[in-house]
SEGUMAR-8741 format. One record per residue (C-alpha): y negated, x negated, z negated. Coordinates in steps of 0.02 Angstrom, whole numbers, padded with zeros to 5 digits, always signed. Example, Ala and Ser with C-alpha at 12.3 -4.5 7.8 and 13.67 -1.06 7.14 Angstrom:
<sites>
+00225-00615-00390;+00053-00684-00357;
</sites>
This chain:
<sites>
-02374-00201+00868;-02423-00168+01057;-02492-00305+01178;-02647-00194+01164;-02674-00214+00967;-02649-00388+00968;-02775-00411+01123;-02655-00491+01237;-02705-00433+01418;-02572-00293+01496;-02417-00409+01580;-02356-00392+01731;-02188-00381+01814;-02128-00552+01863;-01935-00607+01919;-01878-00729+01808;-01836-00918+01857;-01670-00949+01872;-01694-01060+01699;-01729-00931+01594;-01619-00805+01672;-01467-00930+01643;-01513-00944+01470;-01514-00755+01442;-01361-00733+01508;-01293-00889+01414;-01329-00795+01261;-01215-00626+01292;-01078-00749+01338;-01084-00925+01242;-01169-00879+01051;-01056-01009+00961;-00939-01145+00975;-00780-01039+00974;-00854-00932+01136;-00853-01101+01210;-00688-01154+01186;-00611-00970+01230;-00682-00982+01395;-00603-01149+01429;-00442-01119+01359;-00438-00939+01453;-00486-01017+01634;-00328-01163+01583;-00232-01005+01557;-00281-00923+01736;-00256-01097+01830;-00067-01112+01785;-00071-01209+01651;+00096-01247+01562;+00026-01373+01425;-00166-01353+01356;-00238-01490+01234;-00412-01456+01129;-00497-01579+01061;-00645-01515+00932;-00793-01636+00857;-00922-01594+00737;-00868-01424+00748;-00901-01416+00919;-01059-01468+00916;-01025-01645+00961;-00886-01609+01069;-00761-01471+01134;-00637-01552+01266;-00518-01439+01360;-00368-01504+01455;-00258-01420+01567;-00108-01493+01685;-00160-01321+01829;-00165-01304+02009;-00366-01387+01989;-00491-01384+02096;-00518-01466+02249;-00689-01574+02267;-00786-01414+02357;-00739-01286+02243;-00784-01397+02060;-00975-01386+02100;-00975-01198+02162;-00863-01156+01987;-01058-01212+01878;-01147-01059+02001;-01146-00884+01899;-01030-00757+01988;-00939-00906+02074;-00743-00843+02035;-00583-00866+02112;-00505-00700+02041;-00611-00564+02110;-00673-00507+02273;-00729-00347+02267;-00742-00174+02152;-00579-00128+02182;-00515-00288+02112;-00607-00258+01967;-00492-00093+01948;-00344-00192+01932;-00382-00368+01858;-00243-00456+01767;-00331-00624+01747;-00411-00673+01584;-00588-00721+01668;-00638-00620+01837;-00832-00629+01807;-00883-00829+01862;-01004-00824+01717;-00927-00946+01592;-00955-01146+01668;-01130-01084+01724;-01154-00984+01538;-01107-01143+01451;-01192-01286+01565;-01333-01188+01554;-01339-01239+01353;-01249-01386+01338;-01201-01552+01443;-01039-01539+01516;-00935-01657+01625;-00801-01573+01733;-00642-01674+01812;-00525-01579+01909;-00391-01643+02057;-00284-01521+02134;-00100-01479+02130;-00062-01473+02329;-00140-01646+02360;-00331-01744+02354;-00410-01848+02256;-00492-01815+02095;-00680-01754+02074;-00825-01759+01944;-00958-01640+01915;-01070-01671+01768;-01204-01527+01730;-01348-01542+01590;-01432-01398+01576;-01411-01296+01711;-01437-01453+01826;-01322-01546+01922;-01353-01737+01874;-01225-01839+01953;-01059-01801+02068;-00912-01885+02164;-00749-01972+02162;-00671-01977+02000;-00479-02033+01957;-00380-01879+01870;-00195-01824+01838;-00163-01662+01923;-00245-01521+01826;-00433-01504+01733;-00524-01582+01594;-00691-01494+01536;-00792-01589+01387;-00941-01508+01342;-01054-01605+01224;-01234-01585+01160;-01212-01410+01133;-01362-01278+01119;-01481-01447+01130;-01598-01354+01243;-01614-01196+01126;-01639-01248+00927;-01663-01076+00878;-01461-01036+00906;-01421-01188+00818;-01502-01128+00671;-01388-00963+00693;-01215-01077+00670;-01112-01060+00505;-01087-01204+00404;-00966-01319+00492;-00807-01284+00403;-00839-01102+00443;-00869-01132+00632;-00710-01264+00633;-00599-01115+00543;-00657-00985+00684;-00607-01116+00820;-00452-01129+00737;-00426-00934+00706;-00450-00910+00897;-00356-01055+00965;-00203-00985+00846;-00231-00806+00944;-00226-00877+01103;-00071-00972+01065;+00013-00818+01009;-00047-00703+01162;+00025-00831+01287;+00186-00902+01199;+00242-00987+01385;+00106-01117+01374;+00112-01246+01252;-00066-01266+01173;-00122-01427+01059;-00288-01409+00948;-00370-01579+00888;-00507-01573+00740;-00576-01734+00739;-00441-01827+00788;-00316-01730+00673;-00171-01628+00760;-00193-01464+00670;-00092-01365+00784;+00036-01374+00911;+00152-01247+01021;+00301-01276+01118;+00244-01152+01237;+00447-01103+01254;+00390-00922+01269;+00455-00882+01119;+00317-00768+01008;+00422-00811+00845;+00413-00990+00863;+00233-00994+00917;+00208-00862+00749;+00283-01028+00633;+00169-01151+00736;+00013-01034+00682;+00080-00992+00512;+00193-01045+00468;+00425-01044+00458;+00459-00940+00335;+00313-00813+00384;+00390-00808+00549;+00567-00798+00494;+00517-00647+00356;+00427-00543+00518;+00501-00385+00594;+00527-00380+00811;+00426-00245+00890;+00501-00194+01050;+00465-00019+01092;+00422+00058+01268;+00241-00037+01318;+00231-00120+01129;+00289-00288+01098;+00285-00420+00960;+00322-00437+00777;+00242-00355+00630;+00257-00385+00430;+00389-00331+00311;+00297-00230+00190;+00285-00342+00057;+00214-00486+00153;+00034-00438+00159;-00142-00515+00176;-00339-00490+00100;-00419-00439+00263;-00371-00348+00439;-00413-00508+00525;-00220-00559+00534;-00173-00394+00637;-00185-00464+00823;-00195-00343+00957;-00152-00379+01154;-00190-00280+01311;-00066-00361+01439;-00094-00543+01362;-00290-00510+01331;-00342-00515+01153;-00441-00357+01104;-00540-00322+00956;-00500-00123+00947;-00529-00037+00796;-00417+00120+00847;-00269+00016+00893;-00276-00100+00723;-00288+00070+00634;-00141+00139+00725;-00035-00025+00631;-00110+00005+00491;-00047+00188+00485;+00129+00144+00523;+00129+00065+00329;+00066+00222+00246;+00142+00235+00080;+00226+00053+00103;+00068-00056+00063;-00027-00096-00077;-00229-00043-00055;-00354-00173+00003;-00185-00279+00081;-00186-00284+00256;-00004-00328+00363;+00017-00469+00492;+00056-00413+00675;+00037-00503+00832;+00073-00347+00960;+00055-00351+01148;+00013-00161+01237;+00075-00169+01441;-00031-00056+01499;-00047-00017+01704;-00212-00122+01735;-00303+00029+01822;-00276+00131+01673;-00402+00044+01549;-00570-00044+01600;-00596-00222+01522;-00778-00263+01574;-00876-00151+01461;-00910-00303+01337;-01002-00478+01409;-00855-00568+01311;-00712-00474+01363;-00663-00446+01178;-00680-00230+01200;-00612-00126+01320;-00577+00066+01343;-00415+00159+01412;-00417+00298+01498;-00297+00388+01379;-00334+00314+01211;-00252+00430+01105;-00076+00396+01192;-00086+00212+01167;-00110+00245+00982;+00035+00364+00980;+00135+00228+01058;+00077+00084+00960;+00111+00169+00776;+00281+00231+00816;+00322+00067+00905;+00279-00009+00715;+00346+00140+00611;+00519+00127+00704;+00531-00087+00661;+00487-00045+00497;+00627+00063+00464;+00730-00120+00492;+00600-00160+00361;+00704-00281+00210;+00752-00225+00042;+00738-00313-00103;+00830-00413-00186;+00826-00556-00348;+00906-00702-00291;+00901-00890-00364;+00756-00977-00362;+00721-01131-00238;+00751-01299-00365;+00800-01193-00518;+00939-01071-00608;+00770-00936-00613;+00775-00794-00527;+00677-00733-00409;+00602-00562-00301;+00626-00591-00116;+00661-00481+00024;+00795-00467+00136;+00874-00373+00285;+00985-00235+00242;+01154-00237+00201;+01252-00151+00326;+01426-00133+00231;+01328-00055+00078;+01276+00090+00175;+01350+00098+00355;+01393+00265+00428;+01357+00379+00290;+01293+00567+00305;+01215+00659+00151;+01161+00822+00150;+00971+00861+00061;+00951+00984-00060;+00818+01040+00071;+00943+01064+00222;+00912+00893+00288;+01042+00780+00348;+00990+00588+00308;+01101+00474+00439;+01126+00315+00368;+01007+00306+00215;+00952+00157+00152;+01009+00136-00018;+01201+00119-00061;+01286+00254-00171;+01226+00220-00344;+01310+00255-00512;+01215+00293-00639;+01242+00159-00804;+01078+00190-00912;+00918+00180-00950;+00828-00007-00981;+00685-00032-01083;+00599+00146-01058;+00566+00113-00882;+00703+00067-00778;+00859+00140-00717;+01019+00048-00697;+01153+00096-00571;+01282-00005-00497;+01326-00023-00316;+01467-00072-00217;+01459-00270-00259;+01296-00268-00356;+01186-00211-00481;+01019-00096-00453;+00877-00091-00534;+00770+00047-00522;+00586+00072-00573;+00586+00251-00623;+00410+00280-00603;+00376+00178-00424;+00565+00303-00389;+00505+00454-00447;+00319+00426-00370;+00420+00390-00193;+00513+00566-00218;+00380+00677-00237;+00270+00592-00121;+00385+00646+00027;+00423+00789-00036;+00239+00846-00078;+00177+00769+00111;+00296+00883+00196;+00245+01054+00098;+00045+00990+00128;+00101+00983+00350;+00203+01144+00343;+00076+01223+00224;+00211+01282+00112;+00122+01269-00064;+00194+01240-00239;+00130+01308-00370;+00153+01382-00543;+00056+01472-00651;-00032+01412-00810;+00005+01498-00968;-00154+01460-01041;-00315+01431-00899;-00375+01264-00904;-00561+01260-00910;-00616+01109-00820;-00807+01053-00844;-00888+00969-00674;-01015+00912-00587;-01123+01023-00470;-01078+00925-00335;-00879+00952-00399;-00908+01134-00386;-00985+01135-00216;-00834+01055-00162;-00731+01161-00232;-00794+01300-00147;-00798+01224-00013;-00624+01174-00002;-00538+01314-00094;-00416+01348+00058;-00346+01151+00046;-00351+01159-00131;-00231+01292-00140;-00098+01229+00005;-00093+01084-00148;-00050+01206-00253;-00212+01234-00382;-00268+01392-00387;-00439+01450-00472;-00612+01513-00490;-00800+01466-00538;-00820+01488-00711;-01023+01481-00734;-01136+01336-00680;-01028+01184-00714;-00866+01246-00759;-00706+01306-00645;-00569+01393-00739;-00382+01344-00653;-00259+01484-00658;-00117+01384-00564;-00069+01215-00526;+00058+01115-00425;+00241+01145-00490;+00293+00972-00481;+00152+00920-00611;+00148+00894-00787;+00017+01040-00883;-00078+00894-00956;-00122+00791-00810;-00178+00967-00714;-00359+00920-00759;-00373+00748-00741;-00280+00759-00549;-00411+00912-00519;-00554+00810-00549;-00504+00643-00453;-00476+00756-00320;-00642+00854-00315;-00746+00690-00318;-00620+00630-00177;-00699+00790-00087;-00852+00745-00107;-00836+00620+00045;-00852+00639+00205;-00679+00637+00274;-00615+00797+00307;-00451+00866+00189;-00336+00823+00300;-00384+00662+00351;-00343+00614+00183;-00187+00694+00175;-00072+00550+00133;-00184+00480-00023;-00176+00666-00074;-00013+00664-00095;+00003+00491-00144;-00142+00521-00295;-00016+00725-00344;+00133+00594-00313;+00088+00470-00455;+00006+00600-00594;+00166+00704-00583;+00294+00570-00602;+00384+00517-00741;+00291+00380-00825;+00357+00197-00869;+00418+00204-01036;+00460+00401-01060;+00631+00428-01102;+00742+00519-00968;+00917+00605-00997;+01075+00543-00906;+01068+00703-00784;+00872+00693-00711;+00925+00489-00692;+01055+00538-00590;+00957+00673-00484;+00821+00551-00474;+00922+00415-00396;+01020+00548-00270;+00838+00589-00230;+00785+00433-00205;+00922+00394-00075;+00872+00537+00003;+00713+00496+00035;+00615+00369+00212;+00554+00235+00123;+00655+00220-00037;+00630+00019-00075;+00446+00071-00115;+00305+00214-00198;+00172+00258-00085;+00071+00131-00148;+00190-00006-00084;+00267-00067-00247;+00434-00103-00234;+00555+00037-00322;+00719-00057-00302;+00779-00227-00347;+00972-00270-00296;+01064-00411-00399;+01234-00430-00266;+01383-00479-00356;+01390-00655-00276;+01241-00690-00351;+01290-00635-00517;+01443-00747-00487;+01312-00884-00428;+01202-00862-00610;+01366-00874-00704;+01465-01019-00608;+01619-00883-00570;+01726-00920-00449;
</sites>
């Protein structure tokens, strides 16, 4: 409704008080407690800081205390750091081009003392006496002498008092505490060289040498044997550790991207990790990665986003590039699996483990396809039999293999099916008998539609009246009695709207798993053997494209373990 229709006179143009403009601005930068205590912890960061200690009450809304042992501020500079655009960091544009501090803006003290009371103590490292500031909003109250051990302490208390309507915006305390806690754990991971202490109400819930070590600060966050299980990323301008595939989360919110120390919230980037698993994870699980991009600061922008958390590179689509194949190459350290005794017991257990070097060191087989596989990751396996309708059992040099013939057989096709769908090379065979399918008018639109990628899977065919499509051909790798039941998945897949070959992998992933062998069908002593030669043969052979694992090893020191042999 206009001013007009609800007979409020025309308004005019008036410059806002500096009140009200403070409090605008408060709310791009400081709209909960954890924007708060980034700020803080970010300008302990910039000043030097070696150790950092939080201190959180009432999920912030009673206190947030930051200290920091930093170079500090002398007594004329504390007073100036509560005006907006006051910084140390910046001086003019061309600063701004290559900024490789965490804060260069001076909006933060003045954002938050604009909403909140806050007390500031600071005494400098090159000599002085301590000083006190204390701001309530906006407003200087009280300042002057004030004993201090060289560094800063910021406590901000009474949070959002002055505007009610953004404390009826806060989560439920255990949800704002948790986001504190999430963020404080980021920081501490992004900046491994300062050791950084978090406090919730008067419990020590985290704690970081700051040795500079990003595995050690990983166990602090996580915890040891998370940290111990994750894979070293160090590639060209990517940095950092990243998940075997079998340790896994429920959400993306463990994947922590860096721009030269600078935690970033970019989709593109987290999608670019999340690519480097395809075919090794299980849907809906998400890996763990903390990963640090060193990227020339003039070649990306960081203040398109009044908290910092987006930014934009000049050449986007190279830092992606660089990012995945900085994961996909750790990953091929990735473990294998193997059973080994169970912590407190004579059970056995699935756990992974790195790869053993004298099993398959310096080999060279040559592919049925022309390929030569250096050093493939399973050992030479001899064929024994077949276990309960569904697995495989070979033996190794000093151990015994299991093999999942379905997860095995889903793994084979699956690469061998994704490299005939990016050379275009179909496969195809022709059905005795035409399968009439009966589908949806949407189905057949599709179809039409996307007769051309269709076909480089290998179906061939043709409408066949209103709501039927008669298949001539179908992909030669696939069993004549699944041919109808793949077709139609795939035709309501295309009814999306991702383009074919965006989908390329779960295309061959979804032809992969209808095709294979099936748990519990019987197989003869010669396609076990090809299937395990194939297996061998293949990138990823300790799991299908789903990220199940194919393979378990039992070593022979185990088995000696299990049966108290010598």
């Amino acid at each position: 409704m206009s001013r007009t229709e609800a007979g409020l006179e025309p308004a005019r143009i008036a410059i806002l008080s500096a009140a009200v403009a403070d409090g605008i601005a408060a709310g791009e930068v400081v709209d909960r407690p954890a924007a708060v205590v980034k700020e803080l912890v970010e300008n302990a960061i910039d000043a030097g800081a070696s150790r950092i200690q939080v201190a959180i009450e009432a999920a912030g809304q009673r206190l947030i205390e930051v200290v920091d042992d930093g170079m500090g501020m002398p007594p004329v500079d504390l007073p100036l750091a509560f005006r907006r655009h006051a910084t140390s960091k910046i001086r003019s544009l061309e600063d701004l081009r290559t900024i490789r501090t965490l804060g260069f803006r001076g909006e933060a003290l003045a954002s938050i003392a604009a909403v909140a009371r806050v007390e500031a103590v600071s005494r400098p490292r090159d000599g002085g006496e301590g000083h006190r500031v204390l701001v309530e909003g906006g407003e200087q109250v009280a300042a002057g002498p004030a004993g201090s051990p060289v560094g800063t302490r910021v406590s901000v208390s009474r949070l959002f008092f002055n505007t009610p309507a953004r404390l009826k915006f806060l989560k439920q305390p255990a949800t704002e505490t948790a986001v504190i806690v999430r963020l404080v754990g980021e920081l501490a991971l992004a900046h491994t060289s300062v050791g950084i202490a978090l406090d919730i109400d008067g419990r020590r819930v985290l704690e970081t040498p700051g040795n500079g070590d990003r595995r050690v600060a990983f166990a602090a966050v996580y915890d040891a044997p998370t940290a111990a299980a994750m894979l070293t990323v160090d590639e060209g301008m990517v940095s950092g550790l990243i998940s075997p595939p079998a340790l896994h989360r429920a959400s993306r919110e463990h994947v922590v991207i860096l721009m030269n120390g600078r935690r970033i919230h970019h989709r593109n980037l987290a999608f670019a990790v999340e690519q480097a698993y395809r075919g090794l994870r299980e849907p809906d699980r998400f890996p763990l990665a903390v990963l640090d991009v060193c990227v020339d600061p003039a070649e990306v922008d960081v203040n398109v986003h009044p908290t910092k958390r987006e930014v934009r590179f000049r050449n986007e689509g190279a830092i992606f590039a660089a990012v995945e194949r900085a994961c996909y190459r750790a990953l091929r350290q990735s473990p294998i699996y193997e059973l080994q005794p169970a912590t407190g017991g004579p059970l056995l257990e699935l756990r992974e483990t790195a790869p053993t070097l004298t099993l398959s060191q310096g080999r060279e087989i040559d592919d049925p396809e022309g390929r030569v596989i250096d050093d493939p990751r399973l050992p030479p396996l001899e064929y024994i039999g077949q276990l309960l309708r569904g697995y495989l059992v070979a033996e190794a040099p000093r151990a015994v293999v299991l093999v999942d013939q379905h997860a095995a057989h889903e793994r084979v096709l699956f690469d061998r099916i994704v490299r005939r769908l990016e050379q275009r090379q179909p496969s195809s065979q022709l059905l005795l008998i035409p399968h009439v399918l009966d589908v949806t008018p949407g189905q057949v639109a599709a179809f039409q539609e996307h007769e051309a990628w269709l076909q480089t899977l290998g179906f061939e065919g043709e409408r066949f009246g209103p709501h039927t499509i008669r298949v001539r051909a179908a992909p030669a790798d696939m069993p004549e009695g699944r041919v109808e039941r793949v077709l139609d998945l795939l035709l309501t897949d295309l009814l999306g709207e991702r383009t074919p070959d965006r989908r390329l992998r779960e295309t061959a992933a979804l032809l992969a798993c209808h095709s294979a062998v099936r748990f519990g069908d019987t197989m003869t002593p010669e396609s076990a053997r090809q299937l395990l030669s194939s297996l061998a043969l293949t990138e990823e052979p300790i799991s299908c494209p789903h990220g199940r694992p194919t393979t378990v090893i039992l070593p022979d020191d185990q088995l000696r373990r299990l049966f108290k042999r010598p």
